[in-house]
N, C-alpha and C positions, 0 to 999 in steps of 0.2 A: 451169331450176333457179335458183332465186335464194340469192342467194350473202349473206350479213349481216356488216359489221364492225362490231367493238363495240372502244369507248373507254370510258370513265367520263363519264357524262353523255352520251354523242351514240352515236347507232346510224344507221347506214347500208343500206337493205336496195336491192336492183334485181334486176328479175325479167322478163324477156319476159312473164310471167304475173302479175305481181306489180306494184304500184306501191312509189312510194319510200317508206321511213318512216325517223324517226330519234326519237333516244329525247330527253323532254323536256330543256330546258333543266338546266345543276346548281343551277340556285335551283329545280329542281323539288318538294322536299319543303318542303311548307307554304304555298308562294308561291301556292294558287288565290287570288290578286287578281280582283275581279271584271271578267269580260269584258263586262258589261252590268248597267243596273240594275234587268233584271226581278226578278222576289222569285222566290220557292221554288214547289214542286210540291203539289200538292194531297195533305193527310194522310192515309193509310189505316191503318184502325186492325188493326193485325195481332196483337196481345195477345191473341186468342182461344186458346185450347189446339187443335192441330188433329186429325182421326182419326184416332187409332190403327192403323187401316185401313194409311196410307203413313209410320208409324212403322218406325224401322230397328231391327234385331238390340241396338244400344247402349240404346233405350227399358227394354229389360228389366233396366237395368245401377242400380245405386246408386253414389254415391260417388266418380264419376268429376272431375277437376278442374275447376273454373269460372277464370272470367277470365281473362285476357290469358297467356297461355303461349309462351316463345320459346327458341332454341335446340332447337327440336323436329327429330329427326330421322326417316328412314323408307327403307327399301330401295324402291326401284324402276327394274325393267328393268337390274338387279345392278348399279345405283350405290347409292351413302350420298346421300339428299338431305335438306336443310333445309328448316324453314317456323314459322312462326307461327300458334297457334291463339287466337281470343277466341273464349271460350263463354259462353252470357249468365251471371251471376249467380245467378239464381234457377235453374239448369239442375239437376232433379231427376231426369230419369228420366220424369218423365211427363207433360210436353208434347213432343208433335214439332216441334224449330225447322226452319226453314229452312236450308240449307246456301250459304254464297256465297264463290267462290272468286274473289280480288283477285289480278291478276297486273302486276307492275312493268313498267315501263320498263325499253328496254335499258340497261346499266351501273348499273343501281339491285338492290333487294330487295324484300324482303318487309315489310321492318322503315321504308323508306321511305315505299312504296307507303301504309302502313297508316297512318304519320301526312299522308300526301297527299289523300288521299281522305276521311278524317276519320269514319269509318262509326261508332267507338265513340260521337262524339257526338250520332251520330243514331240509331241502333238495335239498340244496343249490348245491350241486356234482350231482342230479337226477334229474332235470328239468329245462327247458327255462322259466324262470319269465318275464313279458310282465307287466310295470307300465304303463297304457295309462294315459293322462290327460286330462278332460273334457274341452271344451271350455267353459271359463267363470267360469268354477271350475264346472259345472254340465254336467250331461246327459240329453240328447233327448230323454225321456220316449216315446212319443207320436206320431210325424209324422211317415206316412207310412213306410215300411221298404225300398223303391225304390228310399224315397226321405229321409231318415233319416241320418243323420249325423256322427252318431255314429257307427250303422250299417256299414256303410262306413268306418270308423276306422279301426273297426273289423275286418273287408276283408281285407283293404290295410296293414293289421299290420299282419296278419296268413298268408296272400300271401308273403310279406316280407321277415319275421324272415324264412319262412320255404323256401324261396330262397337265405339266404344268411347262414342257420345253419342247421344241419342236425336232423331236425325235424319228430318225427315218428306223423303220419298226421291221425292216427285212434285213437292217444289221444293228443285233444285240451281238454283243459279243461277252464270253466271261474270261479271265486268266486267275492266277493268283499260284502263290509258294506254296510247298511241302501241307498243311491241313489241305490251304487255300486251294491250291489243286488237284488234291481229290475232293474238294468239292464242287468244283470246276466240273471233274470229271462226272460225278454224281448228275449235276444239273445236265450234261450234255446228254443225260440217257434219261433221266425224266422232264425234261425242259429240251425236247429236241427242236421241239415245231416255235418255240420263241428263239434259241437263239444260231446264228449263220454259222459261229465257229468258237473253239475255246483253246485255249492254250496252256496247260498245268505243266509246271515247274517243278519238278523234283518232290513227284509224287504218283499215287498208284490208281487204280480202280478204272472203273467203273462196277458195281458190283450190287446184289440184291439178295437180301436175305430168307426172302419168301419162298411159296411153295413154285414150283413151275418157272422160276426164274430165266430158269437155262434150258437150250434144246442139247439132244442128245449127244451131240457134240461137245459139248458142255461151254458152247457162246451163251453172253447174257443177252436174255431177247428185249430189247429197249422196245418200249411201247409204241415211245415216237420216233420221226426219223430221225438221223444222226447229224449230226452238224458236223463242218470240217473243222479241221486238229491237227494242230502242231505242238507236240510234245518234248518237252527240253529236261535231259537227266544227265547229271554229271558221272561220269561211272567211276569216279574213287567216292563217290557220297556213300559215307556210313552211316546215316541216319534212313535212310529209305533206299532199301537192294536195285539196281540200275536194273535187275528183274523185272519188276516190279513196274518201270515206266517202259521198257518192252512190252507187258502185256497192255497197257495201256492203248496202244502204238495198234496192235496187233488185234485188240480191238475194232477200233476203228475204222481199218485196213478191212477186216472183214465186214465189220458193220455198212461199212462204204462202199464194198464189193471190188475194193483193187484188185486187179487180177497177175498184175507184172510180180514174179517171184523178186526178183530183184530192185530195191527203188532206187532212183540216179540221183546223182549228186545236183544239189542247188545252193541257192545263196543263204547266209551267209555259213561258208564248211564249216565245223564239217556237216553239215546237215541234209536231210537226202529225201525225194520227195517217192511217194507212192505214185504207182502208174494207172489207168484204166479205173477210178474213181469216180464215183457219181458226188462227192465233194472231198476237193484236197487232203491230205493226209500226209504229214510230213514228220521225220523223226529227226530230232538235233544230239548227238550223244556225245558228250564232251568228252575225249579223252583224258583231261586234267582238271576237271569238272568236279567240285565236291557240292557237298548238300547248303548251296547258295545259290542264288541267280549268276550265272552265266553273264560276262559283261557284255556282251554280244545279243544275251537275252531280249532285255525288254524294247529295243528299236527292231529287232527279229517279228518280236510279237505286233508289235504295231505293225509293221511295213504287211505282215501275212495278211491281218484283219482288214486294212485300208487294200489291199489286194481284190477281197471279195465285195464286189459290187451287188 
């Protein structure tokens, strides 16, 4: 069972199962300083209108509110919880966006996360951005998925946004920091079949504390399918062991059934893509990279997501 303390700015998790994590730095809102001075990710032009086909219930909807939305609340798993919604601008009813849910660091928000990441200035017109806020400023790592909290979030906030906005529903996507992505990771192995791909940040997991979890091999056997991943660790981060988003990595890889021993270099370096994949799978390992977003990160994470059609 892994057990998690949370402070303001620092999170502590430890698990037989589980690696360490702790939440970033408190100069964490704003501070991605670059960890390298590779440049950006290669552009994917996602501005296309997408079918109507994987349009949600909200597409048939007029008039619903655009831009940046906070102090949002919503019931789930009979709590009051908060979050922050940015809906592009131009949001009419009749493009299906993308859906991406941004999850904090421990002792942070949603309201943090969103200027940490910086997503409005990169593609802010092409996708629903979803800030959820942890109760108590963290995530539920741990309890089952039937009884877990956050999970529950998750569903009542994708059910939501894609009944009241016009949501293309075969791309959810989730990312988030150090908590935020291992819970990332979490949701990508019980929340397979909702979303296309996730992206964690300098963080561990996927992992399950029950009986039969794992095959003899000792992979975790995710119930649902596995969604593609692009996983970003800075390997001088001493908050969470660059181990740690290895197995991550290596997960997935298997989960995905890559079969290429070797993966090749892609954009933006140094980052390197899996081969023979039944969905993407890609590792970013900063060499100069500490327990922060990567300045290269978050236009990486977008360009991957706006990738898969």
């Amino acid at each position: 069972m892994l057990v998690a303390v949370i402070a303001v700015g620092a999170i502590a998790c430890s698990s037989s199962a589980a690696p360490t994590a702790t939440a970033a730095p408190a100069s964490e809102p704003g501070d991605d300083a670059p960890t390298t001075s590779d440049g950006g990710a290669t552009s994917v032009d996602a501005s296309a209108p997408k079918p109507r086909a994987n349009g949600s219930a909200g597409c048939a909807k007029s008039g619903a509110a655009a831009g940046l939305q906070t102090g949002l609340s919503i019931t789930a798993g009979n709590r009051a919880r908060t979050y922050e919604l940015a809906v592009p601008p131009a949001h009419d009813g009749t493009r299906a966006y993308p859906l991406v849910f941004v999850f904090h660091s421990g002792g942070r928000d949603g309201a943090s996360v969103r200027d940490y990441f910086g997503f409005s200035g990169i593609a802010e017109a092409e996708a629903i951005f979803v800030y959820p806020d942890g109760l108590n400023k963290e995530w539920d790592l741990d309890s089952p998925t039937d009884t877990n909290k956050d999970v529950a979030l998750f569903d009542a906030l994708r059910a939501h946004v894609a009944a009241e906005y016009c949501v293309d529903e075969a791309r959810v996507f989730a990312t988030g920091s150090s908590m935020g992505g291992y819970l990332a990771n979490q949701l990508g192995c019980r929340r397979g079949d909702a979303l296309r791909a996730i992206a964690p940040h300098s963080a561990g997991g996927p992992w399950e504390n029950g009986p039969n979890a794992y095959d003899d091999q000792g992979n975790l056997k995710c119930a649902q399918r596995p969604p593609a991943a692009m996983v970003f660790h800075g390997l001088k981060d001493t908050n969470v062991d660059p181990k740690d988003g290895q197995a991550s990595v290596d997960h997935w890889a298997w989960a995905n059934g890559c079969t290429a021993a070797q993966p090749t270099p892609t954009s933006p370096s140094p980052c390197v893509a899996y081969q023979g994949c039944k969905r993407p799978v890609v590792s970013c390992r900063i060499p100069d990279g500490t327990h922060r977003i990567w300045n290269a990160g978050p236009k990486a994470t977008w360009d991957f997501f706006a990738s898969l059609q």
